[in-house]
C-alpha positions in Angstrom: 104.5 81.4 111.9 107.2 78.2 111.5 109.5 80.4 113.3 107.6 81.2 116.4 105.3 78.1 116.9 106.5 76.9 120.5 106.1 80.5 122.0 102.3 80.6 119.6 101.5 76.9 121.3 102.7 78.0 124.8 99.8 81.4 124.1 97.3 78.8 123.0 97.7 76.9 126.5 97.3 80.1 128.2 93.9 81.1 126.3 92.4 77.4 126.5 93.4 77.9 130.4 91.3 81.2 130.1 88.9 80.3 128.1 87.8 77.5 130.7 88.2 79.8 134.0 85.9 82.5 132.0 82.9 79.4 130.9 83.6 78.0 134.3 82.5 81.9 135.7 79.4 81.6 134.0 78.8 78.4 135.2 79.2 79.4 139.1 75.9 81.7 138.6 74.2 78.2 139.1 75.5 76.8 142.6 75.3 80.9 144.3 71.6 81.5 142.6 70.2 78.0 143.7 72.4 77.0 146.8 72.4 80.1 147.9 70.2 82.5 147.3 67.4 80.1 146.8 68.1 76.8 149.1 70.0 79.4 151.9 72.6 76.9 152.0 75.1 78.5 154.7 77.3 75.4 154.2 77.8 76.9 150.4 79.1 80.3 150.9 82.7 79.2 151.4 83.1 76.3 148.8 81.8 78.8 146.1 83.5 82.4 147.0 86.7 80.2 147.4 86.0 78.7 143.8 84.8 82.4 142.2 88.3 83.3 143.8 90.1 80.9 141.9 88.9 81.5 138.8 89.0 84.6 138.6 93.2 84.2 139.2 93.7 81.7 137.1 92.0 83.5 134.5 93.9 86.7 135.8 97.5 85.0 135.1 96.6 83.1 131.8 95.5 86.2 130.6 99.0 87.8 131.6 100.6 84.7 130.1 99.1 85.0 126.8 99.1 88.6 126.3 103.3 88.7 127.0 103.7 85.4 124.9 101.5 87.3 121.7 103.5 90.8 122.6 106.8 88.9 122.0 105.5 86.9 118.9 104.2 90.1 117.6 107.3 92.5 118.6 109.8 88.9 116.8 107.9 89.2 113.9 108.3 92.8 113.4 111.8 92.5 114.2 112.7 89.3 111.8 111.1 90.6 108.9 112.6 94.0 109.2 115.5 92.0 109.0 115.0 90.2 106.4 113.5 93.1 104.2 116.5 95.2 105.0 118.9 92.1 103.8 116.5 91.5 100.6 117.0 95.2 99.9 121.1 95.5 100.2 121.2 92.7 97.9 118.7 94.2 95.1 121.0 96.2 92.2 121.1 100.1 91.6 118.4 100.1 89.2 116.0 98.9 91.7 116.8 101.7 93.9 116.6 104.4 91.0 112.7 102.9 89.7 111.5 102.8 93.5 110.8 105.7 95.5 112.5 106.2 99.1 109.5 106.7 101.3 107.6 103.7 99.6 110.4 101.6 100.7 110.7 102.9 104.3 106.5 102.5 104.3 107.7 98.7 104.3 109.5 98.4 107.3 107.2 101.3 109.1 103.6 100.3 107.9 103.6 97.6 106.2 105.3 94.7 108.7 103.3 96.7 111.5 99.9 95.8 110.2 101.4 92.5 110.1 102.3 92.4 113.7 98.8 94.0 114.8 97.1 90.9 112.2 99.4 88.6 114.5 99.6 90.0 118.2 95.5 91.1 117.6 93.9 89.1 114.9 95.4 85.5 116.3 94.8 86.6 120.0 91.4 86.9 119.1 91.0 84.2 117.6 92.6 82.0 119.7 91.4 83.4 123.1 88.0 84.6 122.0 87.0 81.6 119.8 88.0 79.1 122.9 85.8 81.2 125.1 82.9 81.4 123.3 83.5 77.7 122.4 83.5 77.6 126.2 80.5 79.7 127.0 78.1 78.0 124.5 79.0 74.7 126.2 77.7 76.2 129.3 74.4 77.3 127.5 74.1 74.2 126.0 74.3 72.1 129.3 72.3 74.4 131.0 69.4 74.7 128.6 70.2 73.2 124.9 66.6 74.1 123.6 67.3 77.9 125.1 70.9 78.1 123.5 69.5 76.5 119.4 67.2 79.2 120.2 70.4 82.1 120.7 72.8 81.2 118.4 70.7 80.4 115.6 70.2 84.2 114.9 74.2 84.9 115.0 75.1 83.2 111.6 73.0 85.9 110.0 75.8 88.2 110.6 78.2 86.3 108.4 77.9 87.8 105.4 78.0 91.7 105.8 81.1 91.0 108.3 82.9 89.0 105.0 82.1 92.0 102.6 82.8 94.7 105.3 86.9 92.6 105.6 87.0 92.8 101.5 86.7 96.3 101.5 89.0 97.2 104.6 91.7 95.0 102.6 90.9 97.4 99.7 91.0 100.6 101.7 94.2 99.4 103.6 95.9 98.8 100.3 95.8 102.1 99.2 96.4 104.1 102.8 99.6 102.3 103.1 100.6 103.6 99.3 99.7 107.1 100.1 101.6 106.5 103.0 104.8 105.9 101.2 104.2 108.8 98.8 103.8 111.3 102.1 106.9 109.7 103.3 109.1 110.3 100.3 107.4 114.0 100.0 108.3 114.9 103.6 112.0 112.9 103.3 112.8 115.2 99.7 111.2 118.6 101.2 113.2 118.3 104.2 116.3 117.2 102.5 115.5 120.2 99.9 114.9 122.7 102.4 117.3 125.7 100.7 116.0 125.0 97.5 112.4 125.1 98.9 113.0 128.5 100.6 115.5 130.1 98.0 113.0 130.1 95.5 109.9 131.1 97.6 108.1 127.8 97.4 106.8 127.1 100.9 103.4 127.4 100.0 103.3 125.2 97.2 104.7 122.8 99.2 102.4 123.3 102.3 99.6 122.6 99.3 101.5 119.3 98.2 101.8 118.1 102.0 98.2 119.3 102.5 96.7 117.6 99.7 98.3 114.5 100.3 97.6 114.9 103.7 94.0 114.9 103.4 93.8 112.2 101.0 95.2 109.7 104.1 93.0 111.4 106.3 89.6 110.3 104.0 91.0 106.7 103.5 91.5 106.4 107.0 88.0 107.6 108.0 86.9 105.1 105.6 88.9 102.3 107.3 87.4 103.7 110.3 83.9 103.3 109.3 84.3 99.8 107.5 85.8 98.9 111.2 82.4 100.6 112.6 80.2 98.7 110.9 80.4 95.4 112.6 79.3 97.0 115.9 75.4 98.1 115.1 75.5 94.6 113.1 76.6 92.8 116.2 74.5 94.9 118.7 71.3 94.5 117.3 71.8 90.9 116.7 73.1 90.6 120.5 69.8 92.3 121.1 67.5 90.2 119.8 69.3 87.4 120.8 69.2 88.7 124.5 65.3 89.6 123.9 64.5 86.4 123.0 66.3 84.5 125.9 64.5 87.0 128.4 61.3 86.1 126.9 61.3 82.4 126.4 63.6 81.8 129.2 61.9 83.6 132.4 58.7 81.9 130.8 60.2 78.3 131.4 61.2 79.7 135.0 58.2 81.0 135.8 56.5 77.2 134.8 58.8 75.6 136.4 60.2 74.1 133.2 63.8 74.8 134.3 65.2 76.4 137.6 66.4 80.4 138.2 70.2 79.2 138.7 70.2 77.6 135.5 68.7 80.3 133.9 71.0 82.6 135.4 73.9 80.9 134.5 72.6 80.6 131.0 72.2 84.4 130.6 75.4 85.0 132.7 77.5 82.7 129.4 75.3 84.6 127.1 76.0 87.8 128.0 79.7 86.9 128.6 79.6 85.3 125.0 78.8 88.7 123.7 81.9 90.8 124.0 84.2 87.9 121.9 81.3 87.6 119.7 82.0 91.3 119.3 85.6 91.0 118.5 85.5 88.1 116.6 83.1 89.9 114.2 86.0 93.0 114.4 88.3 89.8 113.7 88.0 89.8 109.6 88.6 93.4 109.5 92.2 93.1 111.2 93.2 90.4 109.0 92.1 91.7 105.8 94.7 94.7 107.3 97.3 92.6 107.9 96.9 90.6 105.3 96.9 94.2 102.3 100.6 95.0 104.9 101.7 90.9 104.0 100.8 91.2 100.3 102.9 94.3 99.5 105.7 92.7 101.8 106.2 89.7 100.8 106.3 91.3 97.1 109.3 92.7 97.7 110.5 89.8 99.6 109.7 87.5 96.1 111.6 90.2 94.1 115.2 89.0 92.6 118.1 91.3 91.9 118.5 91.6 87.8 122.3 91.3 88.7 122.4 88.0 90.8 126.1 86.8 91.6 126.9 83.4 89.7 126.8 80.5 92.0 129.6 79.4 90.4 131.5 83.2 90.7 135.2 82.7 92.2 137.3 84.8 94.0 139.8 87.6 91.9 143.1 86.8 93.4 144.9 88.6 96.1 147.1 89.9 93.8 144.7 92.2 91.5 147.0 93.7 88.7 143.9 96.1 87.9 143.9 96.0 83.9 140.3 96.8 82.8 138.5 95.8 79.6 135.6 96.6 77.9 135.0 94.8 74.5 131.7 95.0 72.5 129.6 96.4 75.5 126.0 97.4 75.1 123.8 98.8 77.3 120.7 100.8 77.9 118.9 102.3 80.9 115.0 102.0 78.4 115.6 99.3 75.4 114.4 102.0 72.7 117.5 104.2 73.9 120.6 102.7 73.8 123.5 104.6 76.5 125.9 102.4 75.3 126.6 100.9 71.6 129.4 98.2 70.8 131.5 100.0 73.2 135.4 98.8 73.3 138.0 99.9 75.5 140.7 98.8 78.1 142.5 100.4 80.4 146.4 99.1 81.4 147.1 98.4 84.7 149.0 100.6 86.7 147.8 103.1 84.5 145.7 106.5 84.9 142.8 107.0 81.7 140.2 109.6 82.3 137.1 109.9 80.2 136.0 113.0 78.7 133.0 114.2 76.7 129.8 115.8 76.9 127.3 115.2 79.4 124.9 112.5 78.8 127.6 110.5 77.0 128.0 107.6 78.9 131.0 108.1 81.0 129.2 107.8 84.7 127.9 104.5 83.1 131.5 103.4 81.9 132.3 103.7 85.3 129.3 102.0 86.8 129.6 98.9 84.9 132.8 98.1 86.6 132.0 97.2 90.0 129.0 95.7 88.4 126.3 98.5 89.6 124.8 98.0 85.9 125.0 95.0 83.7 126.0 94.8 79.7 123.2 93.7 77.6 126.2 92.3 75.0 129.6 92.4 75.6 132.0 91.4 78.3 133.6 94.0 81.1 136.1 92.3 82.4 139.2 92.9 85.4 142.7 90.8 84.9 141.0 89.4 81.7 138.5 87.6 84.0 134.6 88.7 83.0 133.1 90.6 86.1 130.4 88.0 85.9 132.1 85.7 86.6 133.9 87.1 89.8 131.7 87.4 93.3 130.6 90.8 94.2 132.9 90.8 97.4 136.0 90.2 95.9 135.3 92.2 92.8 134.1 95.5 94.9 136.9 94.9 97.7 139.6 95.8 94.7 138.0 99.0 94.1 137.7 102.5 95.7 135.4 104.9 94.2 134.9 108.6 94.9 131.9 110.5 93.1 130.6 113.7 92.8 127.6 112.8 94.8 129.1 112.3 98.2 127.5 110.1 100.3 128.5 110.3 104.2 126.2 108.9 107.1 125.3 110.3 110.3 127.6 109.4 112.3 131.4 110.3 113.1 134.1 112.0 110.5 136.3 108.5 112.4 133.6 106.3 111.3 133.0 107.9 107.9 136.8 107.5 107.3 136.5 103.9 108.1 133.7 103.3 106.7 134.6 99.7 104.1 137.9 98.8 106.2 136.5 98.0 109.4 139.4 97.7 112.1 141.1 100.4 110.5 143.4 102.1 113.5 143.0 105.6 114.8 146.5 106.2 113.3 145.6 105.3 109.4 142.2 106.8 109.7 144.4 110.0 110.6 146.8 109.4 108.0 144.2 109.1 105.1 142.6 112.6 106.6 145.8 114.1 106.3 146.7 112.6 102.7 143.1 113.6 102.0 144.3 117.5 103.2 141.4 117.0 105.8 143.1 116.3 108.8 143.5 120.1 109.5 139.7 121.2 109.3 138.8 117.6 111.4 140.8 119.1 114.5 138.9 122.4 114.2 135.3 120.9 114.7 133.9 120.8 118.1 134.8 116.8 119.0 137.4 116.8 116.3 137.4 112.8 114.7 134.1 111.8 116.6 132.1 114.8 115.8 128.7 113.6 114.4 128.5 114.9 110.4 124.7 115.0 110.3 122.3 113.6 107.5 124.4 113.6 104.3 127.1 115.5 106.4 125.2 118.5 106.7 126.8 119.9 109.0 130.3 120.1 106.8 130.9 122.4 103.8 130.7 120.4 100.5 134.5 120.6 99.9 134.7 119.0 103.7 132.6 116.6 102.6 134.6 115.6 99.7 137.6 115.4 101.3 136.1 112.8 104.0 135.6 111.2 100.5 138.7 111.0 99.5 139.9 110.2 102.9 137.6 106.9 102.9 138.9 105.6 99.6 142.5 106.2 100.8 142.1 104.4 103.5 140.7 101.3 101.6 143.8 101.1 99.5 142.5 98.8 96.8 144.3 98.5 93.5 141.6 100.2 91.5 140.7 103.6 91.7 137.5 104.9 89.9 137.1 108.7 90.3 133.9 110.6 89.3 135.1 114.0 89.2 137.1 113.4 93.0 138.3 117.1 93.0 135.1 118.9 91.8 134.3 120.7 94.9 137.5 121.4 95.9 139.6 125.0 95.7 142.6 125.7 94.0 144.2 125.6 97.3 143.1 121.9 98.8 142.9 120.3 95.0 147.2 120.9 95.0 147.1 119.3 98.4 144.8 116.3 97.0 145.9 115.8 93.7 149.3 115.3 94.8 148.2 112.7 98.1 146.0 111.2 94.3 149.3 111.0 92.3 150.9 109.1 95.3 147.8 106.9 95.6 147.6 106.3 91.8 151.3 105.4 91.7 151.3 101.3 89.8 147.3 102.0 90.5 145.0 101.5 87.8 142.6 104.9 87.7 139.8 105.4 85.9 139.0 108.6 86.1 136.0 110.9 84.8 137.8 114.3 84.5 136.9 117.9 86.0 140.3 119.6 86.6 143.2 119.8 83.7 145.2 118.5 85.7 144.4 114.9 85.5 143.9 115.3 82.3 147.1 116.8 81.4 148.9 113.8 82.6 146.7 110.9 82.3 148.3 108.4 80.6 145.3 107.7 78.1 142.2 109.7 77.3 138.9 108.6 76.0 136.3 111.0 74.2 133.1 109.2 74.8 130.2 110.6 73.0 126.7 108.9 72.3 128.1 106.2 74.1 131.1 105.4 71.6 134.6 105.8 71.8 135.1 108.9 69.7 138.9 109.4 70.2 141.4 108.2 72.5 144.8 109.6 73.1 147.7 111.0 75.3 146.5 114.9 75.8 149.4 116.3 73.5 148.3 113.4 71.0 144.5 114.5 70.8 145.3 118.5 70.9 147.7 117.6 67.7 144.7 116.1 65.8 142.4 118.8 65.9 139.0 116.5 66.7 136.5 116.4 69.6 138.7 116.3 72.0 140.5 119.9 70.7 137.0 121.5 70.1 136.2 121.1 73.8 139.6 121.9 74.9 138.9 125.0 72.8 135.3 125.5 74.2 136.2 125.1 78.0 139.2 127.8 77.5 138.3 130.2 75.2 139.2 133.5 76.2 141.9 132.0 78.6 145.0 131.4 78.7 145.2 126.9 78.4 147.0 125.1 81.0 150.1 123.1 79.7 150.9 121.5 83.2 150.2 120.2 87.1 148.6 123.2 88.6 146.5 124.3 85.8 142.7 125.7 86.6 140.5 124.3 84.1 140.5 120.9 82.1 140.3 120.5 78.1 136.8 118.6 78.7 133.5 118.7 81.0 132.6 115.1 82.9 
């Protein structure tokens, strides 16, 4: 609440200002029951409408003040901490993102920080403008009759108790909506996003049972909630009933002795009755925290979380000029510590040179790859660019000297312009063009309905997956950096567009370094050194015509991938000698 005190203090003002016109209402009920009603004081009539008037709008605009003032503190408070949740997540590693679940982390910025807001604009509203009122009214009882209002209020604190039990278990019930929530949002976000698969293998209903049960489950919790919430009221009401009761009783009996007079009374059950309906809320008020509160919890959890791979306050810049020669010496690493990916891995690759890594799936190569731009970190061992250790090195200046393409194209909804440019902003229309057209994209770009600024959809639905490789390709063109890590670039590609590509590539990797994870012969054919990783060792490495001459790994795959076939001995050849 640092944050957002002066507009909070500026709320208060307006609630005390309420609070007093509403006890000062109450209090009115004396001088129009006794002056006028009673006495048939003529002289009265204008002094006290005129004074009714006023109060009623002052109380009218404090109440506007403070209900715009809360709105905005809420509405900040949503928008700040999605903020700062959003920034805590871009700077959290891979391996966070691969152990947490999509729609659990959206339920933070869409349920979570919400409750908060409603704990803040609600919860603190009430408590500020309904606790000042009632602090207000009971004044009035208490002048009017402090015998009368011992009498009243003694009966409230009764209530205490069942109110704190009924907040525990809102908390509780809260807790677990919000995690169901997250688990229907990453069940709806992989359905949609799977849709083909869904229908192509007939599985709509299973899925309308998954939604359904899940569903449900929400539904129950959130009845629950409902009733917890519920509970307060009979509390309140038959406690307000009694109270009430007993006033009537012992109250008109001192009128009717002439103990006290009918204005006073009247004013006394006016605050009373007034006194109710915050009494009300305030009783409501432990169950809105404890919600807020179960939101803040799982929050600010993520908020304490730390990235395993922090950037060294100490890290300096790589220099302008990046050579590009990459070295890995003694690397270990493993994604569970009872199964190691990597073991005592050592390998380098020259700068200005193309390697590609080759093997068996499951062998390590992605992670190779991965370790680079510091995505995963070595356990033992030292992965290092120029000869400097990546550790060392912040994550801007290490990442801005590379360009990756992967199999697993990522584009955003948004333009095929912007997609280019996406990691070089201020890149012009012309090089954005030029990368398209290196990329052999350019030609299907002008043939979509807005051409450059046609929207791609989610994941670039709306483009074929060799489109959407190209845009791929295109984007790391564009970037130019000295390092070039390819993950199978040219997979989804025909024979036809990978010529076009792979010769815009050989340009690209020209005094490049390229570290590339091999799909089509042709990179491999004329890589300048390849590496057969298996079990996450080194297992041979090689020029092509070297490793086919020694008859190992490398030649069994070769011999695997092209049996029946006649091999490729060139540029322009259809298959490579291993699988990535």
């Amino acid at each position: 609440m640092r944050g957002y005190m002066r507009w909070f203090l500026a709320a208060l003002v307006c609630m005390a200002v309420m609070a007093g016109a509403t006890a000062l209402s109450a209090w009115l009920m004396e001088p129009v029951v006794n002056d006028i009603f009673v006495n048939r004081d003529e002289s009265m009539l204008m002094p006290v409408g005129l004074a009714v008037f006023a109060v009623f709008i002052t109380k009218g605009l404090a109440n506007f003040g403070q209900a715009t003032l809360m709105a905005y503190v809420g509405l900040r408070i949503v928008t700040d901490y999605q903020n700062r949740l959003f920034d805590k997540l871009s700077r959290m590693d891979v391996t966070f993102f691969q152990n947490s679940n999509t729609g659990g982390l959206i339920s933070r910025f869409l349920v979570d920080i919400n409750q908060m807001r409603g704990a803040v604009s609600n919860a603190w509203t009430s408590l500020g403008k309904d606790l000042m009122t009632l602090i207000g009214l009971i004044g009035v009882t208490f002048y009017q009759d402090w015998q009368l209002a011992l009498i009243s209020f003694f009966i409230f604190p009764l209530a205490l108790l069942p109110i704190v039990k009924l907040g525990r278990r809102m908390r509780k019930v809260t807790a677990n909506t919000q995690r169901e929530m997250g688990l229907f949002t990453t069940l709806l976000e992989q359905t949609i996003q799977g849709i083909r698969v869904v229908k192509a293998y007939s599985m709509e209903a299973y899925e309308r049972a998954r939604v359904a049960e899940i569903v449900e489950r929400i539904f129950k919790l959130t009845m629950k909630a409902e009733r917890t919430r519920a509970l307060s009221s009979p509390i309140m009401e038959t406690l307000g009933g009694v109270a009430v009761g007993i006033v009537i009783f012992y109250g008109g009996y001192r009128v009717i002795h002439g103990n006290t007079d009918a204005g006073s009374f009247f004013s006394f059950i006016t605050a009373l009755l007034l006194a109710y309906e915050p009494m009300k809320r305030l009783a409501n008020l432990n169950a809105a925290l404890q919600q807020g509160l179960a939101g803040a919890d799982r929050l600010f959890q993520m908020l304490d979380m730390e990235p395993d791979i922090q950037e060294s306050a100490a890290a300096k810049t790589l220099p302008t000029l990046v050579k590009g020669a990459i070295d890995f010496h003694g690397v270990h690493f493993a994604y569970k510590p009872d199964r190691p990916t990597l073991t005592d891995l050592t390998l380098s690759v020259p700068a200005g040179k193309t390697v590609a890594l080759v093997g068996p799936s499951g062998g390590g190569k992605s992670t190779i790859l991965n370790m680079i731009p510091r995505f995963y970190e070595a356990a033992a061992g030292a992965v290092r660019v120029d000869g400097i250790d990546v550790r060392d090195l912040t994550f801007a200046s290490l990442r801005g000297a590379l360009a990756l393409v992967s199999q697993e194209v990522t584009l955003f909804d948004d333009t095929v312009r912007a997609n280019i440019a996406y990691g070089r902003a201020g890149a012009s229309d012309l090089e954005i063009e030029q990368a398209a057209r290196s990329a052999a994209a350019h030609d299907f770009i002008v043939d979509l309905p807005d051409g450059y600024d046609t929207m791609v959809g989610e994941q670039g639905v709306k483009l074929s997956g060799g489109q959407r490789q190209r845009l791929a390709i295109a984007r790391a063109m564009l970037k130019n950096a000295p390092i070039l890590l390819l993950d199978e670039a040219t997979s989804a590609l025909d024979t036809e567009s990978e010529r076009q590509v792979q010769s815009a590539l050989d340009a690209l990797m020209t005094d490049r370094t390229t570290l590339v994870i091999a799909h089509r012969l042709s990179t491999v054919v004329r890589a300048d050194l390849i590496y057969v990783i298996m079990d996450g060792r080194v297992a041979e490495q090689g020029s092509h015509a070297e490793l086919l001459t020694r008859g190992g790994h490398y030649k069994h795959l070769y011999e695997l991938q092209f049996a029946g076939e006649a091999p490729p001995d060139g540029p322009g050849g259809a298959r490579q000698a291993a699988e990535g």
